[in-house]
Structure formats: C-alpha cells, structure tokens
C-alpha positions in Angstrom: 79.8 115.2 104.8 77.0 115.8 107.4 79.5 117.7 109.5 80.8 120.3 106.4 76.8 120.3 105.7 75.9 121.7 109.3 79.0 123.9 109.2 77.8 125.5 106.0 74.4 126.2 107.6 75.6 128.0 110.5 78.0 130.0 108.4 75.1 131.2 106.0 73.2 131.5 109.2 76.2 134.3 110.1 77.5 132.0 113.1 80.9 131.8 113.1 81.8 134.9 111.3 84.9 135.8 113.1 86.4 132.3 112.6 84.5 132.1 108.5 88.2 132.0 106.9 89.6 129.5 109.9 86.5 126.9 109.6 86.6 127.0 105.8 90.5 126.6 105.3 90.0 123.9 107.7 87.1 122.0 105.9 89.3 122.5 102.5 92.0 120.3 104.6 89.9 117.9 106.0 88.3 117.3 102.8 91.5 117.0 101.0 92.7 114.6 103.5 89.8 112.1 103.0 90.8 112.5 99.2 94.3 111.7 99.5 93.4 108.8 102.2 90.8 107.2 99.6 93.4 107.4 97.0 96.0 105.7 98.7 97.3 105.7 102.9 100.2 107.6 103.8 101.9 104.1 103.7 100.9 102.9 100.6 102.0 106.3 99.1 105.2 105.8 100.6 105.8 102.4 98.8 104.6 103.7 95.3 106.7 105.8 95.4 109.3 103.6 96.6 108.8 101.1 93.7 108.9 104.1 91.5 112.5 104.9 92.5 113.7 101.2 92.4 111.8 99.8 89.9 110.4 102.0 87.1 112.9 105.0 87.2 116.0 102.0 87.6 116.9 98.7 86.7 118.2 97.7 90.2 115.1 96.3 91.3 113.9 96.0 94.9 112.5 93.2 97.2 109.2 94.2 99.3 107.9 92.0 102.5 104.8 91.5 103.8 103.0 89.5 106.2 101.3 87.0 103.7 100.4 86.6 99.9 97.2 87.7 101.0 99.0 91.4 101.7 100.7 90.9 98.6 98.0 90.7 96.6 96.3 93.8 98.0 99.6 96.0 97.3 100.0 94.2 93.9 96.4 95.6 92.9 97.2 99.1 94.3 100.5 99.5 92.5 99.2 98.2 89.3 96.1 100.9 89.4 98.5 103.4 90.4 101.3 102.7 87.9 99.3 102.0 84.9 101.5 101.2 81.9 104.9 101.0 84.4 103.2 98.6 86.1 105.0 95.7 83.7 108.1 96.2 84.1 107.9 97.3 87.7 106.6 93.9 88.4 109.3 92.3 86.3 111.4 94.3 88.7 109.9 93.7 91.9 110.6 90.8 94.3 107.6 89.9 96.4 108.5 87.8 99.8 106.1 86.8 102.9 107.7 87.1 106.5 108.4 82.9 106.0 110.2 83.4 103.3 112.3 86.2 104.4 115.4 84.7 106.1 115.8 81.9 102.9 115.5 85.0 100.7 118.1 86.8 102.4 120.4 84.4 102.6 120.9 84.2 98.6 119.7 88.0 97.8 121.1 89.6 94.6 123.6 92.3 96.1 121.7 95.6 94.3 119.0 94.4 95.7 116.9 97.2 97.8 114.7 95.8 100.7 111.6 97.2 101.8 109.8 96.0 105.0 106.6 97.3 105.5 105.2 97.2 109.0 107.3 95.9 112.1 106.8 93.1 114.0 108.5 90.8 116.5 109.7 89.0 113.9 110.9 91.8 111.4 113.1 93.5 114.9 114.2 90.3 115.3 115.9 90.1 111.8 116.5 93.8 111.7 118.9 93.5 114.7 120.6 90.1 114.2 120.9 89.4 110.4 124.0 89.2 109.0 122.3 89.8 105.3 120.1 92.8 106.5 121.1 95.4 103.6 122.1 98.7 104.6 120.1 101.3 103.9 117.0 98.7 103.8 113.7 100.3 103.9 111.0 100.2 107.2 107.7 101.7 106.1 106.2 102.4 110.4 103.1 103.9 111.1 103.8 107.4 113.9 102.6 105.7 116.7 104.3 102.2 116.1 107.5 104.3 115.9 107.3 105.8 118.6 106.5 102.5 120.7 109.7 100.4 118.7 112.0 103.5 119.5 111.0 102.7 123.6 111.5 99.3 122.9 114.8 99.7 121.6 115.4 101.9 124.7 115.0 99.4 126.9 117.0 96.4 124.3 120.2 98.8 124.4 120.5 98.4 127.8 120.5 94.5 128.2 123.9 93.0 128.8 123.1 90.0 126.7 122.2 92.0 124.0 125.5 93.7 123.8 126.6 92.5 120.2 123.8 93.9 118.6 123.8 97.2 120.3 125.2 98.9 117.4 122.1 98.4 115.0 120.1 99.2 117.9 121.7 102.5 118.3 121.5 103.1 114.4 117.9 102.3 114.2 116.8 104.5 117.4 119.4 106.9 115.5 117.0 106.6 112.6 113.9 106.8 114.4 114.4 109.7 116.2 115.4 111.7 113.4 112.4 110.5 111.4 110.0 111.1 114.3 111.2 114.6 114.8 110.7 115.5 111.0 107.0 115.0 111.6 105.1 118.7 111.3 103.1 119.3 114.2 103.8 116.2 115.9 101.0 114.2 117.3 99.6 114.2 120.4 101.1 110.3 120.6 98.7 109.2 123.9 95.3 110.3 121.5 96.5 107.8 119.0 95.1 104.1 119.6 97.6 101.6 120.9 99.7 99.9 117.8 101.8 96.9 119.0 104.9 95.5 117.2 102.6 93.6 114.7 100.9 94.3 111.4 97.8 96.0 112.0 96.2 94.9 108.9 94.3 92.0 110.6 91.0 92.8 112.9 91.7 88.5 113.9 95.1 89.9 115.8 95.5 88.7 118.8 94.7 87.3 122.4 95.0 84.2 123.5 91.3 83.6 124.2 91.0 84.2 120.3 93.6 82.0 119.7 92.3 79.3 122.0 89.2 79.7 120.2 90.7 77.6 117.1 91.6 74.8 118.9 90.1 71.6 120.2 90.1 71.5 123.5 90.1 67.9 125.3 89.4 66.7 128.6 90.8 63.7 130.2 90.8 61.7 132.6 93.7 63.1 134.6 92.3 66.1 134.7 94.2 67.9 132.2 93.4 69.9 128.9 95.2 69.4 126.2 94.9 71.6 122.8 95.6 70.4 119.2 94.4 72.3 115.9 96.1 69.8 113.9 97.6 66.3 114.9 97.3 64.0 117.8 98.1 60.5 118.7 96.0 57.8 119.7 96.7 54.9 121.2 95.0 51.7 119.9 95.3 48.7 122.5 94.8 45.8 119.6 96.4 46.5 116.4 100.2 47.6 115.9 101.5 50.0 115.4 99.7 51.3 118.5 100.2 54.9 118.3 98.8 56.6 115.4 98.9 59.8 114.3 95.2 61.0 114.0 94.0 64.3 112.7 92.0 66.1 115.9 89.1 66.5 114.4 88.2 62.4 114.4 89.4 62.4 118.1 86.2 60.8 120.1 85.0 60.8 123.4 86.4 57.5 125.5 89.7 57.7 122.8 93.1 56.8 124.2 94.9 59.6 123.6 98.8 60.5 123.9 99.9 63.6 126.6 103.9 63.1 126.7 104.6 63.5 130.6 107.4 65.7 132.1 109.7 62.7 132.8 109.3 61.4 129.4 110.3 64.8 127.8 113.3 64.9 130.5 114.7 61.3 129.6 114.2 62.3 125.2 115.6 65.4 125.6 118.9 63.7 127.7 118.7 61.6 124.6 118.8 64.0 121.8 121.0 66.3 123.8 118.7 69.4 124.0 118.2 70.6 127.5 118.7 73.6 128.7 122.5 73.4 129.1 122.7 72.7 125.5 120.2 74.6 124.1 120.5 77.5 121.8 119.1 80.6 123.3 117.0 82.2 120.4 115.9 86.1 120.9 112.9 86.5 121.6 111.4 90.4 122.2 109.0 89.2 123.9 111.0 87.6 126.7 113.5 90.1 126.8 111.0 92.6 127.3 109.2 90.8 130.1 113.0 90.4 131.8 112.6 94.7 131.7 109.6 94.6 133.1 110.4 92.3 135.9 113.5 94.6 136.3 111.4 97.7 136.7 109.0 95.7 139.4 112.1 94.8 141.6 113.7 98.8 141.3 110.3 100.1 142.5 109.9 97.6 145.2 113.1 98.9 146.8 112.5 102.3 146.1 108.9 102.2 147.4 108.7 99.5 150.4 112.3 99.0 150.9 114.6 95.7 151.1 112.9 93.5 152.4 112.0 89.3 152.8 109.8 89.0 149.5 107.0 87.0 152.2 107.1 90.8 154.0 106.9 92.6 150.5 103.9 91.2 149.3 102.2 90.9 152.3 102.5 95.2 152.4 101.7 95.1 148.3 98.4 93.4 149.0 97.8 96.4 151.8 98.9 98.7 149.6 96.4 97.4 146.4 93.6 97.0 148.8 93.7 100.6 149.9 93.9 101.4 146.0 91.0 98.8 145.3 89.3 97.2 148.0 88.1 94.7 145.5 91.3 92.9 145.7 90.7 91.6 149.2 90.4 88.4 147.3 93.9 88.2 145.8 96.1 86.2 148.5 99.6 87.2 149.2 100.9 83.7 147.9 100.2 84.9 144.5 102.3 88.6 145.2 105.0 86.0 146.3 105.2 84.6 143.3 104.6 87.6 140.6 107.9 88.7 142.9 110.1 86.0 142.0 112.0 85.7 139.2 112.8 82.1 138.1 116.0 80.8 137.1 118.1 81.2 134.1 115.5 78.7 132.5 112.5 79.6 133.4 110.4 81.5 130.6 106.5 81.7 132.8 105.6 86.0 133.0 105.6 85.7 136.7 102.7 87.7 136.9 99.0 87.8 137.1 97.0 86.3 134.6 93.6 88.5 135.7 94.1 92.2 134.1 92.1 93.5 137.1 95.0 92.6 139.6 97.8 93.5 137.4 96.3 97.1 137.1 96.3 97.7 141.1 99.3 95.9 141.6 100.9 98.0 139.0 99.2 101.4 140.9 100.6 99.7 144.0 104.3 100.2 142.6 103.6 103.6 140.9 103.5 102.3 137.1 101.6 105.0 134.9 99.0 103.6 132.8 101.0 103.9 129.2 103.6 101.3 131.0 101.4 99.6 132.7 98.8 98.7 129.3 102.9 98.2 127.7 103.8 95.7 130.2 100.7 93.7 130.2 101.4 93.7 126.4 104.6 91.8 126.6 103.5 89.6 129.7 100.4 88.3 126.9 102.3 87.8 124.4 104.8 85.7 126.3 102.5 83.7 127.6 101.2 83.1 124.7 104.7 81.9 123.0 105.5 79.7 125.7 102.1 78.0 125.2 102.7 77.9 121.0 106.3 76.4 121.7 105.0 73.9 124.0 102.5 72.5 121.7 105.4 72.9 118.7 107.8 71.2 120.6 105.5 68.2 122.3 104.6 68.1 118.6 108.1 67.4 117.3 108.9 65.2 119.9 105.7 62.9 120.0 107.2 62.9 115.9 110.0 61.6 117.2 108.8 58.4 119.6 106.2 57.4 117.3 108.0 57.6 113.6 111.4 55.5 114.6 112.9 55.0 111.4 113.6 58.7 110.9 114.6 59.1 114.7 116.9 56.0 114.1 118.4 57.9 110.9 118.4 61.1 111.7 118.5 61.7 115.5 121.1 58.9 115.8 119.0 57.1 118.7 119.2 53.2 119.3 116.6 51.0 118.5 116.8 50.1 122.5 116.7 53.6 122.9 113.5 53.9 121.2 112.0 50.9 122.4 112.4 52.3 126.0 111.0 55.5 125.5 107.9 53.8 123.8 107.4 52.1 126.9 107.5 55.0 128.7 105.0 56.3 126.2 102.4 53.7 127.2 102.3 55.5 130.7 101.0 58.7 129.3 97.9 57.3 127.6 94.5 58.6 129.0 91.1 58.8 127.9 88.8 61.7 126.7 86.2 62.3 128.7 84.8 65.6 126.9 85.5 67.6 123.7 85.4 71.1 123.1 85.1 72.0 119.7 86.4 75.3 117.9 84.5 77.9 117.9 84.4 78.0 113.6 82.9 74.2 114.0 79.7 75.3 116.3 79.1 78.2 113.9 79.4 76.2 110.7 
C-alpha cells in the first residue's frame, strides 16, 4: 500500500503523466492480484475447483494427497470456507490420503475414483512413473517453476537404459508438461523465480542435512566414531541377561556400552538372510539416478575439455585449472579430484563428489557447468547423501532388530538358533563406550 500511496502522490504531483493510464491499469492488477492471492493461491483455486467438478457437481468422488494430515487439515478448512453449504457432501465425497498412505490406498481404490496429487516430490515421481494403479487422467496440481525443473528431470530419466520400461509415462508426462507450460500467458522469466525442488514447499523446516542432523543425538565413542540415533539404541549390560537392550537415546549416558554393528558383522547377517547386493532388489530412487546423470555429464566434459586421459593426469590439470578460477583452492589436493572422478561399482551409492560447496562450485567452472546446473547438481548430490545416510541408520536399525529380538528372527527370518547365537557373539565385539554426548538442538533450547 505504501507503494500505490507514493504512486498516487507523484501522479497528483503531474509526474508520470504520459504513462497516468499505464501506472494506473497496472496498480488496478497488482491490487487485484493481492486480492485473489489472499482469497485463495493459484493452487488452492485449482483444487476447489477440482473438488467442485468431482465432488459437488458429481457423485464419482475423488481422492486428494498431501504430504501429512497436518496439510489436510489446512485444505479441509479452505474448502469448507469456500464451499459453504456443498461443503457436506463434498466431504462425504472426498477421500483424504497422506503420501504413507498412498501406495495401500492405491492398491484397493474404487475404479471411478479421480486422484489428485498436489505438489511433486521424489516420492510422488516415483509412484507417478512405476505404479501399476496410477489412474489415468490423475490430477498433478505443480507450481511454474517446479514444472519446469520436473520436465528437465524427466529429460534426463528418458534417457537412462535402466529406465527403459517406464519411458512411456515419462514421455506422457513431459508430453503433458510441455503443453501445460506453454499455455501459460506471458511466460515467466523462469531463472527470476526462487529455486523449487522436487518437494512440497509448504515447510520452512525442509531440508539440509545439517538441519537434519540437528535432531539427533550425536555420540562419541571410544573408537572414534559417531554414531546418530533419534530414537532407539542398544546397550550392552555386562551383568544381567539379556545383555543387549533396547534403550531409548535419550537415557543413553556417558561411560554406557553401547552397540555399533561392525562391517563384518553386517556382511556375515546379510549372507544369512540372503540380502546382499547380488540379491537385492534395486528400488528407484531419483535421487540416485540423477546423481548417475550428473556423474555422466562430469566424464563427457572431461573428454571434451582436457581430453582422455589417466584420471591421476586429469585431476592433477582440474586442480590447475580451478586454481586459476579461484586461487583459494590451492588447499584442495588432487587425491580428492581423483576420487570425485571415479565412479564406484555397480554397488556403490556414495555422490563421489565434494562435500564443501565452495569446491564443487570451481570444480564445476573448471568443467564449464553453468550455474542453473551446477546449483541442480549439488541438489541431487545432497539429497543422496543424505538418503544413504537415512538408509544406513534404517537398515543398522532393522538388523540390530534382528540379533537382539531372536524369537522373531528364529520365526520369521528362518535363522538357527546356532545361527543366532554366533552372530551374538560377534555382537559382543562391537560394544564401545560413550565418551561424550551431543544433544539435539530442540533439548538445549527447551
């Protein structure tokens, strides 16, 4: 308001009077835009009127998901201010389902049933392209930018051999995409727009791994590890059986025996239950599949820009190359080039790149990545880090789980009681003791 106020004063002043009828059509617009945005966003307007169309004007009924009930109660609220006496039976009408709830619902959805995801996500694209239950003609309420940054993604997806089965929805959602994207009036000047990833941008807690390390209790011990644990842990008690327990982190001490399962003692459980990597199921993961583009793109430049050459040679002439770009690299040894060059086996999940923004940034330069791919790549190589770090605490978890609750391993995992008893022994090996605690950062502030 104090901008239309100092407009109106230079107008009555008699600035402006060759643009008057410009500057006040445009104040009439910007003023009716704040209305309509106060009233509802362009997305919520989009799923009135989508529950409009399934739910009030027709009995077929439609299924909307969001994040969390905590979204669904927001929309809930909007719809039932905006509908007003159809807001009854529109709710009658209306299935509400979370993202965890979204593959059970799927699987035993009423045919008729009209889907409606709003916002995209990993975990939404993941569905979206390998779902047998996915409905056609299914509903994705995007925001512009988003769009435009799923439609690259998808770009990138269509050309992955592995991905192969599923390049048909691929190609019918870029189809989609494009055709929305271009309907837009006066498209937008997408690099002005703030950066939207592939997650709901509803949340200001989204995101790094510093902020997610930030709930977790962090111990030290005495082999000089970390380990991290929001929820359980177990601790080893030398005098009374059983002598692992399953503790909650929070009554973890200092000088506590604590259990940190060993590489060899995952190895030997996993032969066991029959879940290595020869056996495993491999799951998609965007994330992963992105960072193999990335790490694609990195070896095409390499060749294009320094030639083939023995990777020891290549990163040795990077690290020249990023030090004439920033001479604040000098610092960055060539070992660590060696390694953001090598791609790991058919196993190996770790980004293979740096973990310190500042290096990435040059080393990107270095290779003649522009800064929208370069802020996109560092994107993906965060986020997988982060996911390998959340699966490695799920899956030391489940198989801690395993060792120290025997009657359900015995039942349900089919292992021996020998079996068991040898891995337990094993167990007794990777005991060690706290010698500091870190505490969350919502325990020093409460």
């Amino acid at each position: 308001m104090n901008i239309k106020i100092a407009l109106q004063s230079s107008l009555a002043a008699g600035a402006f009077n060759r643009k008057r009828d410009e500057l006040e059509r445009a104040v009439s617009r910007a003023e009716k835009l704040i209305d309509d945005w106060s009233d509802a966003t362009p997305m919520a307007a989009r799923l009135l009127s989508e529950v409009r169309k399934y739910a009030v004007d027709s009995r077929s009924g439609l299924s909307i998901v969001l994040p969390s009930t905590h979204y669904i109660e927001l929309a809930r609220r909007f719809l039932k201010r905006k509908l007003g006496l159809a807001w009854e039976v529109a709710d009658q009408r209306t299935q509400w389902i979370t993202l965890s709830a979204v593959k059970s619902a799927l699987a035993h959805r009423a045919q008729a049933t009209h889907f409606v995801f709003v916002g995209i996500n990993k975990t939404v694209l993941r569905l979206l392209l390998t779902h047998q239950n996915i409905p056609h003609g299914t509903t994705i309420l995007i925001a512009y930018r988003q769009a435009d940054a799923t439609l690259k993604t998808l770009e990138g997806l269509r050309e992955l051999d592995e991905l192969k089965p599923y390049r048909g929805r691929i190609g019918l959602l870029m189809q989609e995409l494009k055709r929305r994207l271009d309907e837009v009036p006066n498209p937008l000047l997408i690099g002005k727009l703030g950066e939207i990833n592939l997650t709901f941008g509803f949340n200001d807690s989204e995101s790094t791994g510093e902020s997610d390390e930030q709930s977790l209790f962090k111990f030290d011990l005495e082999n000089g590890h970390r380990v991290y644990s929001s929820g359980w842990m177990y601790r080893y008690d030398t005098e009374v059986p059983p002598y692992f327990r399953r503790v909650a982190a929070s009554t973890i001490d200092t000088g506590d025996l604590v259990f940190e399962m060993s590489d060899e003692l995952k190895s030997d459980l996993e032969d066991e239950l029959h879940v290595g990597s020869s056996g495993s199921v491999s799951i998609l993961y965007p994330e992963r599949v992105l960072l193999k583009l990335y790490h694609d793109e990195v070896q095409s430049r390499c060749s294009r820009i320094f030639g083939m050459k023995k990777r020891s040679v290549l990163a040795r002439e990077i690290l020249a190359s990023m030090i004439q770009i920033d001479p604040r690299v000098r610092d960055c040894r060539p070992g660590r080039i060696y390694y953001w060059l090598a791609l790991g086996s058919e196993g190996d999940t770790r980004p293979h790149a740096p973990k310190d923004g500042k290096y990435f940034k040059v080393f990107c330069k270095a290779l003649e990545i522009d800064d929208e791919q370069t802020a996109r790549h560092w994107n993906f190589i965060r986020n997988a880090r982060r996911l390998n770090q959340n699966l490695g605490r799920e899956l030391a978890a489940r198989y801690a789980e395993i060792l120290f609750q025997p009657e359900s391993a015995t039942t349900y995992r089919k292992l021996s009681e020998s079996t068991i008893t040898r891995l337990q022994e094993m167990a007794v090996r990777c005991v060690f003791r706290v010698e500091r605690i870190v505490l969350p950062e919502s325990s020093k502030t409460t």
